[in-house]
N, C-alpha and C positions, 0 to 999 in steps of 0.2 A: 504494500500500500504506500502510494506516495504521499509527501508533503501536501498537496491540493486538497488530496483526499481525505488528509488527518484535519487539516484545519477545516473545511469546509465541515466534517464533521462535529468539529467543536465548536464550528459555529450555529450552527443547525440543530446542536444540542442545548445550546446558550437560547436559542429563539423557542426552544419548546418548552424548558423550563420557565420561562418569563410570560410569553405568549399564554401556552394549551394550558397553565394551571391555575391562570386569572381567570375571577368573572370577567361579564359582560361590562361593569362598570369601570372595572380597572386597565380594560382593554381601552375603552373611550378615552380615559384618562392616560393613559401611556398614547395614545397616536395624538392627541391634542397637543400633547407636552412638545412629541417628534415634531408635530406641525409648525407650531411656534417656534420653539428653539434652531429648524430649518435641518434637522437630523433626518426624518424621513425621507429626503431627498436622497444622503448617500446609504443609507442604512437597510432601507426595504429592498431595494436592488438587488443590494448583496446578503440578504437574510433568505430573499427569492436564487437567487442563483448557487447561494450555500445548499440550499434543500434540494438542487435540483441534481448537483453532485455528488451529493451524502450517497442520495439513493440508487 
């Protein structure tokens, strides 16, 4: 397993611990925060393309 595919995994493990074991309000509340603070921009991307490599 390479390097791409360790980190992509620990990235994609990082987004599902955070993400899949928030409720629904907390989720609201974390993408409002990304929205404003202008994080959503490089973050979802690569939260998207970490998952798409894990798997």
């Amino acid at each position: 397993m390479g390097i791409v595919q360790r980190t992509a995994e620990g990235i994609d493990s990082m987004r599902r611990s955070v993400w899949d074991q928030s409720g629904t309000g907390m989720r609201i509340v974390i993408l409002i925060v990304l929205v404003v603070t202008g994080l959503a921009i490089p973050l979802i991307p690569i939260a998207w393309i970490a998952r798409r490599i894990a798997n």
